[in-house]
N, C-alpha and C positions, 0 to 999 in steps of 0.2 A: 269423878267418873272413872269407870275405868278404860287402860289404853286400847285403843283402836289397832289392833297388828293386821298384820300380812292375809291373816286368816276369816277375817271378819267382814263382813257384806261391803262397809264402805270404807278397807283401806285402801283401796285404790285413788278415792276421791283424799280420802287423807293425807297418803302419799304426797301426791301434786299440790293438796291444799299446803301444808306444812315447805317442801320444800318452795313453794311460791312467795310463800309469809317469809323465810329467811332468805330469800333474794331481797323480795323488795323492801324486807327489813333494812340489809347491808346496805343496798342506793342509799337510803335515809339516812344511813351513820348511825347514829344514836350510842346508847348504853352498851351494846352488843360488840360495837367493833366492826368496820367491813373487810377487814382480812379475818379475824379469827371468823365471823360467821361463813364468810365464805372458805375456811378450813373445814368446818365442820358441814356444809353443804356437800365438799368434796367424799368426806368419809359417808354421809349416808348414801351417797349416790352409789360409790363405788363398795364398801362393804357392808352395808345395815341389813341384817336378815328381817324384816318385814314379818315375816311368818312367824320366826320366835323370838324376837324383840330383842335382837342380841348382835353387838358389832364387835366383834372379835380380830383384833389386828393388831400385829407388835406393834414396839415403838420403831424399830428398825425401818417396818414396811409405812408408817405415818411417815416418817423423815422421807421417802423417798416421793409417798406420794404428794407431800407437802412441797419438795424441796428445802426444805431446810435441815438440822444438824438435831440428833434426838435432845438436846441439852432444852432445845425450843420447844420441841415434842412434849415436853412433858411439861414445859411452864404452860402450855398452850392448854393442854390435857390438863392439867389442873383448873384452869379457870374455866374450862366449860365445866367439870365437876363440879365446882364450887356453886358457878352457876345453879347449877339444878339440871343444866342441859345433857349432863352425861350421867347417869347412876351406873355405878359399879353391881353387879347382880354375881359374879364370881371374883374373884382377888385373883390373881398371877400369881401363883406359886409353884416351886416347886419344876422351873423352866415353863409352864404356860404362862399363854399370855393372860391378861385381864380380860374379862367379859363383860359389857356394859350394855346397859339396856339406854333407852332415851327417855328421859324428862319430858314426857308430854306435855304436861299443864304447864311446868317452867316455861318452855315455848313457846305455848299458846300466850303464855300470859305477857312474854317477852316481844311478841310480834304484834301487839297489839297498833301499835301507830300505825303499822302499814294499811290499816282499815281504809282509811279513807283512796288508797289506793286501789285496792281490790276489790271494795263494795263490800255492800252489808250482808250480801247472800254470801260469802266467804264466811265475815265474822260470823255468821249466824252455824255455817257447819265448824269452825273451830275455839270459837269461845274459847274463856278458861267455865268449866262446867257441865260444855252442850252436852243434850243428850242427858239431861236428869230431869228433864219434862218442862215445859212451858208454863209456868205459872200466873203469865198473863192469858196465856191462851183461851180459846170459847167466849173473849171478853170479859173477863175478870178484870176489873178495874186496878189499873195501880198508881194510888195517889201521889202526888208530889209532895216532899214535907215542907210543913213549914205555911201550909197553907189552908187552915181548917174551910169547908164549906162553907159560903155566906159572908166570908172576911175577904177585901179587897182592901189592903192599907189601912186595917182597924176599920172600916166602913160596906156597909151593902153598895150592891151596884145593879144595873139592870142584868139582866139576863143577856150573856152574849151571846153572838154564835158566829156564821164562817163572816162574818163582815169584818169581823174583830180578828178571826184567825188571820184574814190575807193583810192586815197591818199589822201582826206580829212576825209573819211568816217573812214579810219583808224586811222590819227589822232584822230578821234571824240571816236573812241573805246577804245585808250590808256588813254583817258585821263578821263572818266566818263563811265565805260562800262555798268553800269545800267542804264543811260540813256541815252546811244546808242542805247541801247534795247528795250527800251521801246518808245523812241521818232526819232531817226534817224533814224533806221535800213530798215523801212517801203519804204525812201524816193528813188525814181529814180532819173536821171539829164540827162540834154541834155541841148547842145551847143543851148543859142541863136540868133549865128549867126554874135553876135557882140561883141565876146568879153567875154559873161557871159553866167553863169551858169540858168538851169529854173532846181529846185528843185519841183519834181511833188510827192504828196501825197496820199494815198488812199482815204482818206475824206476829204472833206472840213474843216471839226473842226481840225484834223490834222497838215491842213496847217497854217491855221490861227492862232492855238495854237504855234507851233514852229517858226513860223514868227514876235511873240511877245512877247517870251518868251525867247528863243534859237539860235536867232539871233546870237550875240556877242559871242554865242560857235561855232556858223558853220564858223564865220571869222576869230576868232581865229587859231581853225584848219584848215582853209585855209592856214594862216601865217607857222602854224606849220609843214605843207606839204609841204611847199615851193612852193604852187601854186598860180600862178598870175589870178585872174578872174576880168574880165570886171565889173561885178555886178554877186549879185546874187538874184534870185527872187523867191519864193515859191508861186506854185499853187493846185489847186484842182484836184481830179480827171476828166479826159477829158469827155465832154457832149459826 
């Protein structure tokens, strides 16, 4: 997709959405670092032009705003590059400085843990993607693989529907309840008819998101329910 700047109807939600996702990245630790993320929290906050996607600042003025000595500046400055969090869009030549635009999707795709803290209406405006159309959307079905229609464990089984859903649903609670809550808990079901389950979502990103993501946990607790289904299939909310 392309980036969302300063200029566009929802950077403002972009804004807040992004710098919220690399806060509550840092709490978590993880892959990112929580001083280098929150180095780089510092810089958009204080320099990122928004409008023309462009943060423009020596190394001299990073060290001071950093506190630290440019030798770190620039190991620091190298790994968000490396990352994908920083693209260079002019070089420093010449006595200017460097001009670097932001790594959108790197981000996006790097703050994805903090989902469950934020909620799904967060992930659903910052994906790595949003914003290229809802393909589950109008209810467009999106099957889980691995599970033809009509096959429950190489065998048929009766037709399910939500009686089967709320013992898998509980399964799903026992075994991950933060992200029961955040990604299950939203979902309805109904019998389709033949055998399987139709897992209906509020939004399209919803569906789509747990249909390729979350699969192998709703069959799982299928297993662990003891409930037999036909298939099971995720869709979007009804047109």
């Amino acid at each position: 997709m392309s980036a969302r700047t300063g200029a566009s109807p929802r950077a403002a939600s972009t804004k807040y959405d992004l710098l919220a996702a690399l806060s509550a990245q840092a709490l978590r630790g993880g892959k990112i670092g929580e001083r280098l993320t929150l180095r780089l929290v510092t810089l958009i906050t204080a320099r990122y032009n928004w409008a023309r996607d462009e943060l423009s600042i020596g190394r001299a003025e990073i060290a001071r705003l950093w506190s630290v000595d440019e030798r770190t500046v620039k190991r620091e400055i190298g790994k968000l590059k490396q990352a994908g969090f920083l693209v260079v869009k002019r070089p420093g030549v010449r006595g200017r400085v460097t001009v670097y635009g932001l790594g959108l999707e790197a981000l996006r795709a790097a703050t994805q843990e903090a989902a469950v803290a934020l909620g799904p209406d967060f992930e659903e405006r910052l994906a790595p993607g949003a914003g290229q159309g809802d393909a589950a959307a109008g209810g467009e079905v999106v099957p889980f693989p691995g599970a033809p229609a009509g096959a429950a464990g190489g065998a048929s089984s009766p037709a399910a529907g939500p009686a089967e859903w709320q013992a898998i649903r509980g399964a799903l609670q026992k075994r991950n309840p933060d992200r029961f809550a955040c990604w299950f808990a939203a979902l309805e079901a109904e019998s389709d008819g033949a055998g399987g389950l139709v897992l209906r979502a509020p939004t399209g990103f919803l569906a789509r998101y747990v249909g390729q993501h979350y699969s192998e946990d709703l069959r799982a607790a299928a297993i662990e329910a003891g409930v037999r289904v036909g298939a099971l299939a995720l869709a979007g909310p009804e047109a």
